[in-house]
Structures are given as C-alpha cells and as structure tokens.
C-alpha positions as CSV (number, residue, x, y, z in Angstrom):
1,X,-122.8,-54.9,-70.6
2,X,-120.1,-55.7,-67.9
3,X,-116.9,-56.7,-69.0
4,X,-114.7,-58.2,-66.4
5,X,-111.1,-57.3,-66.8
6,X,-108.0,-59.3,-65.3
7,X,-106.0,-56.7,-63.3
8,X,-102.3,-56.8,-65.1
9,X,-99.3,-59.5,-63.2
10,X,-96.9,-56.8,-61.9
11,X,-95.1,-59.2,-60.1
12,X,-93.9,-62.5,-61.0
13,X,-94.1,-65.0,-58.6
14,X,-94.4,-68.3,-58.1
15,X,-97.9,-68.9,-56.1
16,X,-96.5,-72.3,-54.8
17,X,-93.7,-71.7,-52.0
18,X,-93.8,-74.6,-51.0
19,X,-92.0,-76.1,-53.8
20,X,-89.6,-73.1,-54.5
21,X,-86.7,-74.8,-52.5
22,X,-86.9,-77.7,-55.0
23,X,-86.3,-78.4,-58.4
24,X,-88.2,-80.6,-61.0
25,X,-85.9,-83.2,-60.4
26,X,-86.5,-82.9,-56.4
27,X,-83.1,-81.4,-55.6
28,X,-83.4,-78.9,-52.5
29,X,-82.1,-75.3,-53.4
30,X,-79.7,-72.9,-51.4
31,X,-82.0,-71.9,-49.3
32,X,-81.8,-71.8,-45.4
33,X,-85.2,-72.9,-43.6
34,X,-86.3,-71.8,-40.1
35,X,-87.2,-74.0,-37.6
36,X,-89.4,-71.6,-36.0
37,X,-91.0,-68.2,-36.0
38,X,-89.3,-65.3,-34.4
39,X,-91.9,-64.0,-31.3
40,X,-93.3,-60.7,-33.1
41,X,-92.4,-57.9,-30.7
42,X,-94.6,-55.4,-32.2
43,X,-98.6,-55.5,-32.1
44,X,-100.5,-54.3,-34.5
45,X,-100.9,-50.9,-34.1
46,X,-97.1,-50.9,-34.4
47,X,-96.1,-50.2,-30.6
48,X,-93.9,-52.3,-28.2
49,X,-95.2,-55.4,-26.9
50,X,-95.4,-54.8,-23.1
51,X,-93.8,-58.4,-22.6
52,X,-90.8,-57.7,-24.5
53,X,-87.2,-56.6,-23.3
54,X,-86.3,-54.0,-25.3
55,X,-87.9,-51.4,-22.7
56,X,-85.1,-52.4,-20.1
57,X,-82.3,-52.8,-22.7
58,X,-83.3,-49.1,-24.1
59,X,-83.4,-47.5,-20.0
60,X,-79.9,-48.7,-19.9
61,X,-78.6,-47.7,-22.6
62,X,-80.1,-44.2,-22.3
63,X,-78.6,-44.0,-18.5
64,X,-75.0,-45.7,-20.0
65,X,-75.0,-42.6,-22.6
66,X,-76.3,-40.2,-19.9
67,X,-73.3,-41.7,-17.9
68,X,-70.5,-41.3,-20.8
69,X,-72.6,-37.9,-21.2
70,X,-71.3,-36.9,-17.4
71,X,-67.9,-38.5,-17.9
72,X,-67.3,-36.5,-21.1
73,X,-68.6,-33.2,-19.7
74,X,-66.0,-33.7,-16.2
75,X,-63.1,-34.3,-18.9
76,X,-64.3,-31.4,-21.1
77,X,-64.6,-29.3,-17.7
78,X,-61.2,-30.1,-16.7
79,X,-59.4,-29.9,-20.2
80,X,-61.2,-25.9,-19.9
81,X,-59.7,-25.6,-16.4
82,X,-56.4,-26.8,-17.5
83,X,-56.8,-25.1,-20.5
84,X,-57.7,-21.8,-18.2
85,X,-54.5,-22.3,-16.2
86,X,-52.1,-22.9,-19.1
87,X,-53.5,-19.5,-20.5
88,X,-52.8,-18.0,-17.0
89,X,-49.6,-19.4,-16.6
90,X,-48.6,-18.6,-20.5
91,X,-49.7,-14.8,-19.3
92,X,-47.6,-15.2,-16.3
93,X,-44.4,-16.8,-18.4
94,X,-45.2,-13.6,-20.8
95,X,-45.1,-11.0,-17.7
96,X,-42.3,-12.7,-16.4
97,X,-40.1,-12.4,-19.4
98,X,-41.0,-9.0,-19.7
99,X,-39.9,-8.2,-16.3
100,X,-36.8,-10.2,-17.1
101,X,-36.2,-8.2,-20.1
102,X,-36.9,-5.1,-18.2
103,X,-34.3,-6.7,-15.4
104,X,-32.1,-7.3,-18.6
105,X,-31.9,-3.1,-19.2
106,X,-31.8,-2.4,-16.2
107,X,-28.7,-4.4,-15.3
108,X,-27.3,-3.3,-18.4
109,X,-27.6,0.0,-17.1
110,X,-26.0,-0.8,-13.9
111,X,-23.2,-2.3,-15.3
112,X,-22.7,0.7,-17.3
113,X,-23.2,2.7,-14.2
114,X,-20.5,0.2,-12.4
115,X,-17.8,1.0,-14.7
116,X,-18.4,4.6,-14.7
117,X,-18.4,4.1,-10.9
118,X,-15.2,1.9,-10.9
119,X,-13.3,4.0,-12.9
120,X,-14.1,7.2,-10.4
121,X,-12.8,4.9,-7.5
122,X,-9.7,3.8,-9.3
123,X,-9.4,7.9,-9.8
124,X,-10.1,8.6,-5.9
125,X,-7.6,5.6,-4.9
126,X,-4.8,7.0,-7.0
127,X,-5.3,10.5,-5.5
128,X,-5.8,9.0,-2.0
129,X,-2.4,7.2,-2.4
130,X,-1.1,10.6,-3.4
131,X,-2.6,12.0,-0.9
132,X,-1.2,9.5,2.1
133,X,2.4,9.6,0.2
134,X,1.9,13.5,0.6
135,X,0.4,13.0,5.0
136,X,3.4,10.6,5.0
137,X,6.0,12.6,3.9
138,X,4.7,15.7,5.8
139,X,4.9,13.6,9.0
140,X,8.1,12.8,8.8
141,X,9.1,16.3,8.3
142,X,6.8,17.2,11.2
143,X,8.9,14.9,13.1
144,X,11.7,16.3,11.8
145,X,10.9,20.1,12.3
146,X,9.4,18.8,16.6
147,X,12.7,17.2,17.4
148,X,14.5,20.0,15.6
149,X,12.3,21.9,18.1
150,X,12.8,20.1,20.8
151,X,16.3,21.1,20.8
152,X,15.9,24.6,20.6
153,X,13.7,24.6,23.2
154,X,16.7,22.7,25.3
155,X,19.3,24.9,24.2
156,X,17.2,28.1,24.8
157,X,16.3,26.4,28.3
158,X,19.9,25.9,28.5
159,X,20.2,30.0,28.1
160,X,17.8,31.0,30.4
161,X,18.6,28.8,33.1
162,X,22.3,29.6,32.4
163,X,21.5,33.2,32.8
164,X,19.3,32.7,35.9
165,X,21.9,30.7,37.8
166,X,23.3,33.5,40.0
167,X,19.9,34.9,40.5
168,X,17.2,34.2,43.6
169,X,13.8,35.5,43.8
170,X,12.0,37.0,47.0
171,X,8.0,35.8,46.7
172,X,5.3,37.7,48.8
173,X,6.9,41.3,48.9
174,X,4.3,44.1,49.5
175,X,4.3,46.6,46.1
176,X,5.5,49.9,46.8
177,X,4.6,53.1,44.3
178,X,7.8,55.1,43.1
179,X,10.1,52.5,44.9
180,X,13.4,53.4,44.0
181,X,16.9,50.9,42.9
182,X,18.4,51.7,46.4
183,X,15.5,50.9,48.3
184,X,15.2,47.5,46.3
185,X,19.1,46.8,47.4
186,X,18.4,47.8,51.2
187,X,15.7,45.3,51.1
188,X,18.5,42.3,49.9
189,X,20.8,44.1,52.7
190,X,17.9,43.3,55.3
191,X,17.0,40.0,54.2
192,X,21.0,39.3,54.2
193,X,21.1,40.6,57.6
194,X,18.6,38.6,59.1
195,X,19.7,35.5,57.4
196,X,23.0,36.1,59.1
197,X,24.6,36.1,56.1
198,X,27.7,38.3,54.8
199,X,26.3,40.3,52.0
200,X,27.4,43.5,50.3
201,X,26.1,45.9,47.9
202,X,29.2,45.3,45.4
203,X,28.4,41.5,45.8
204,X,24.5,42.2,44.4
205,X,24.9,42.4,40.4
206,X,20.8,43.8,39.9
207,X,17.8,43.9,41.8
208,X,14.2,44.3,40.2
209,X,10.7,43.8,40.9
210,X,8.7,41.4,38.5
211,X,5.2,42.7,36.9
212,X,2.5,41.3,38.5
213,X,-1.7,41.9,38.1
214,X,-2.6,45.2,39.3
215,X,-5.3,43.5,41.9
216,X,-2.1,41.6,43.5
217,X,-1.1,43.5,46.7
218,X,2.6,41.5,46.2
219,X,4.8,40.9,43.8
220,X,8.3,38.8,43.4
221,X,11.7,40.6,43.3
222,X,14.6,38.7,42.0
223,X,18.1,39.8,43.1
224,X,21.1,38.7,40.9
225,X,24.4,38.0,42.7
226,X,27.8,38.3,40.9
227,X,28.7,34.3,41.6
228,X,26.7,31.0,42.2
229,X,29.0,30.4,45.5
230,X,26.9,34.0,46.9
231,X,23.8,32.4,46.0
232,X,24.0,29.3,46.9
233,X,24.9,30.4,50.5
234,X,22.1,32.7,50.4
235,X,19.5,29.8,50.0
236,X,21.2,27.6,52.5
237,X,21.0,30.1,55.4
238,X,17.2,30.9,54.1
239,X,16.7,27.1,54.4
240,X,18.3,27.0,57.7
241,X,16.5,29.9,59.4
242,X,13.3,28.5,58.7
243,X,14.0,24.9,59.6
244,X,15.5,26.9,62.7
245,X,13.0,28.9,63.6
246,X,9.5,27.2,62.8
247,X,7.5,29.6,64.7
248,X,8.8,32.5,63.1
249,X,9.8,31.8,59.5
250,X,11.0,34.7,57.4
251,X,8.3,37.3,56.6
252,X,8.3,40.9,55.9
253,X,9.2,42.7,59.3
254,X,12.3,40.9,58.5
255,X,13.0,42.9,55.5
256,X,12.3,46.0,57.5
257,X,9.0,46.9,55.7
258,X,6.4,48.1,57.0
259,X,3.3,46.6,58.2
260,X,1.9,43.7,59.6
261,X,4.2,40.6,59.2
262,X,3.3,38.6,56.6
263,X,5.6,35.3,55.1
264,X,8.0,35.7,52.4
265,X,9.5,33.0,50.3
266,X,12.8,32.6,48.8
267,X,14.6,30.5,46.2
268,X,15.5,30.0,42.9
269,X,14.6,32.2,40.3
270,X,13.1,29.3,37.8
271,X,12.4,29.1,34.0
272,X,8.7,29.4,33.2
273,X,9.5,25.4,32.2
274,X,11.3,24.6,35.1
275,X,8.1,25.8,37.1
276,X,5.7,23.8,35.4
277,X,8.0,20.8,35.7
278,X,8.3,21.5,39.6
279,X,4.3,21.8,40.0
280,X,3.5,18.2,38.1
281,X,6.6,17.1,40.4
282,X,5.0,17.9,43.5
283,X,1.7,16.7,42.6
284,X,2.9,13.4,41.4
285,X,5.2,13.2,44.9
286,X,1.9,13.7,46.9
287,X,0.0,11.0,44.2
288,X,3.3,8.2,43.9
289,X,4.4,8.7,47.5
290,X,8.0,10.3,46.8
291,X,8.9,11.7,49.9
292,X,11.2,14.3,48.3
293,X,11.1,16.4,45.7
294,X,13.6,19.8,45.3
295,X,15.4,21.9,42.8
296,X,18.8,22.1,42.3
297,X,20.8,24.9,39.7
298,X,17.5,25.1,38.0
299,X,16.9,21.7,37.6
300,X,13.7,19.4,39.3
301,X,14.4,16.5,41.2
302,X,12.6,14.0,42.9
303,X,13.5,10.8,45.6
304,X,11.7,7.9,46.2
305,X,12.9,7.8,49.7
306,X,16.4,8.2,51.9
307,X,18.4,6.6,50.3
308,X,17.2,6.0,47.5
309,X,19.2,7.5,44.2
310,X,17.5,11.0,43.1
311,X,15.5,11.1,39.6
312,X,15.7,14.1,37.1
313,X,13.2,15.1,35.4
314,X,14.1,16.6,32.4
315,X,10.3,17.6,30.6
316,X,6.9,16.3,30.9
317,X,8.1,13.3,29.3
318,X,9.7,11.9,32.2
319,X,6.7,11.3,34.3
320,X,5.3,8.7,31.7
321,X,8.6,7.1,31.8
322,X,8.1,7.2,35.5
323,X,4.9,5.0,35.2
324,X,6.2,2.8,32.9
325,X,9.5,2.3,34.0
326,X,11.2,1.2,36.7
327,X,14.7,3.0,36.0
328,X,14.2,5.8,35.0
329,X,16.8,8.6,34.4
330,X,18.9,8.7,37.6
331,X,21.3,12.1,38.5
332,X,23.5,11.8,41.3
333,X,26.1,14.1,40.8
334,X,24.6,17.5,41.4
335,X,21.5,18.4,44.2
336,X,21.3,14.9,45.4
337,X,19.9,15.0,49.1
C-alpha cells in the first residue's frame, strides 16, 4: 500500500507576494517597487546576449589597461635608466673621491717635499749672498791690486824709457859672425859720417847688436850716446838726409858694409809698449784720417792735421777716448810738429 508523504517546509514563505507589501489593515510596507524589468543580458545557456554593450565597454577597458600597461612599463623603463645612471654616476662620485683622496696624499707629499725644497733654497740663497759679498769684495781688491798695477807698469815705463833716452837703434843691418865691439863703433862712425854729423868715439857710451831669429839675415843695433842733445841731432840729420835725398835714402853701403845696398832705418830705440802703442797709432792714422803721427823722447803722438794741437797717447786706453771724445788728452809742450 502507497502512502503518500508531504515533503517537509524548509522554507517559510508566504505563497502570496502579492500581498506581502501590505498589512491586514491595508498599510503598504517599506518596500521599494519596480516599474519595470531590467532587459536580462544573459541567455540561457549563461553567455552574453549578442545585443548587449558590455562587449564594447569590456574592449575598452582591456585596451585602457593595456594603455596604463604601456605607460607604467615607459615609467618603470625610465626609473631603471635613471636608476642605471645614478648607480654610474654614484661609481663615478666614488672614483672621483678616491682620486681626490689619492690627489689629497699626494699634495701632502708635495708640500712636504716643498718645505724640504724651500728650506734648501733659503740654504743656497744665504751661501749665494756669501758668495757675491765674497765676488764683491774680491773685485774691488782686483781693482785695487790693477790700478796698483797700472802704476808699476807706468813707473817701470818710466825706467825703461828713461834709460833708453840717449839711445837710437839702426834697423836692417846685415848679421856678421865674430863681429867684434870696435867694428860695431866704426859702423856708428860711418853712419855719423854720412849723415854729416860730428860724431866721436868718446861721445858713443855702448854699441850692441839685439838678438834676433836665426832665419833673419838682419838684425837691429842700438848705439847709446852719452847726452840726449848727441841724439837728438843724430835723428834730425837722419831725417834730413832722407827727406834730402829720396832716391838714395840711407842703406847699408853707407855704413861701409859689404854687399849689395840694401835700406837701413834709424830712430828711437822704443819700449816694447811704446811700440805697440806706435803700431795701433799708425793704423788708426791710416783708418781716422790723422795726417801725422811721430814719436817724440819715447813717447807716441798723433795730429789731426797742420795745425791742429798734437794728441798723446799714453796706453791703449786712449784710442777709445779718441772715439768717444772729442778732447782728448792734448801735449803741446814737447815733440809737437
């Protein structure tokens, strides 16, 4: 036998909707109503409705996301790039303080070199200043010990010409072996004679014959006279015979040597200084245009031109004074011509 069963109420409700937003006494509930149905956008096999909008609104959004997508990956791509060249310039701020740490030492070194090296040159300075004072004060006593010199050498010029002053010398005389003092004071007698001159033995003090280079066929004799006054005349009439006879100036058959004739010169038997002086005199007569230029008593003179006064030259000095000067040390009173 069948016995139909009620399936248990799980649920309590009220079969009647229609009368749920009321009460017994016909009040209306809290309830809000629709006025119509909302379009169902899903079928019933539970996909989209191919009339609806959501298909669009979903494309957009996936493209806006795929656009913020972009956007964020750019920023992210830059922030690593900056990222990237704040890390490189963090390792280049790093190497650069290390090299300015190394630069650090090393100019402390150098400074410490510096004051090593600037106490040295204060050392060098002080014995360079001791050093000039020394240069200076060994100048001035070179100064000092050249004029001191200077002197000497004037006073023993002095001497020598002093001691000269009676004495002439005969230039170009043929050498003779084993020639003898008398033969030396016939030759004076000769020249005396031919000169036409007054001359005797007791007048001549000394006669000798210079040394001279054993290739030299001549040599110079000097003859020493017991007065100036005897020499003196002795040049003058030497002087004159020449001027006198130009064709035929004094030469050896004169002397009574032997021979062919050949030219002999005499005058003053000069310093070694007084020669030199007489040579740069000549020279700077031919160069300046001085048309005279003579010695007196052992001394060098030289004359612009007749007339003119005569100009001394005492040492090699004076010709400097002679280019830089218009007055320059001016002797008249002894072998003015």
């Amino acid at each position: 036998m069948s016995i139909t069963r009620t399936p248990p109420n799980l649920f309590v409700s009220d079969p009647d909707l229609s009368t749920r937003g009321y009460d017994t006494s016909n009040t209306p509930l809290n309830v809000t109503m629709r006025k119509y149905k909302r379009a169902r956008l899903i079928n019933d096999v539970g996909g989209v409705s191919p009339e609806s909008p959501l298909e669009d609104t979903t494309g957009d959004i996936k493209e806006l996301i795929k656009s913020l997508i972009a956007q964020q990956n750019t920023k992210f791509e830059a922030m690593e790039s900056s990222i990237r060249e704040i890390k490189e310039q963090y390792l280049s701020i790093t190497s650069m303080e290390n090299n300015i740490l190394d630069i650090k030492v090393q100019n402390s070194e150098i400074q410490t070199v510096n004051k090593e090296i600037i106490k040295n040159v204060d050392f060098i300075s002080s014995q360079m200043k001791d050093i000039e004072n020394k240069i200076c004060k060994l100048e001035g006593e070179r100064n000092n010990y050249n004029a001191q010199i200077l002197i000497l050498e004037d006073k023993i010029e002095t001497m020598e010409r002093n001691s000269r002053k009676t004495c002439i010398e005969i230039r170009g005389v043929p050498k003779k072996s084993g020639e003898s003092k008398q033969e030396l004071y016939r030759l004076i007698s000769s020249a005396s004679g031919a000169l036409k001159t007054v001359l005797s033995e007791s007048q001549i003090k000394d006669v000798y014959r210079l040394p001279s280079r054993e290739n030299l066929q001549t040599s110079t004799v000097v003859a020493e006279f017991t007065n100036t006054l005897i020499k003196e005349n002795f040049l003058k009439a030497a002087k004159k015979y020449n001027n006198e006879n130009r064709n035929n100036e004094l030469n050896t058959s004169h002397l009574g040597l032997p021979g062919p004739a050949a030219a002999v010169y005499i005058s003053e038997n000069l310093t070694a200084k007084t020669k030199r002086l007489l040579f740069l005199a000549r020279d700077l007569a031919k160069v300046e245009s001085y048309q005279y230029c003579w010695v007196s008593n052992g001394r060098v003179f030289l004359r612009k031109k007749q007339g003119t006064p005569s100009i001394l030259i005492k040492n090699e000095n004076s010709f400097l004074q002679l280019k830089h000067s218009d007055q320059p040390y001016v002797d008249n009173s002894k072998g003015a011509i």
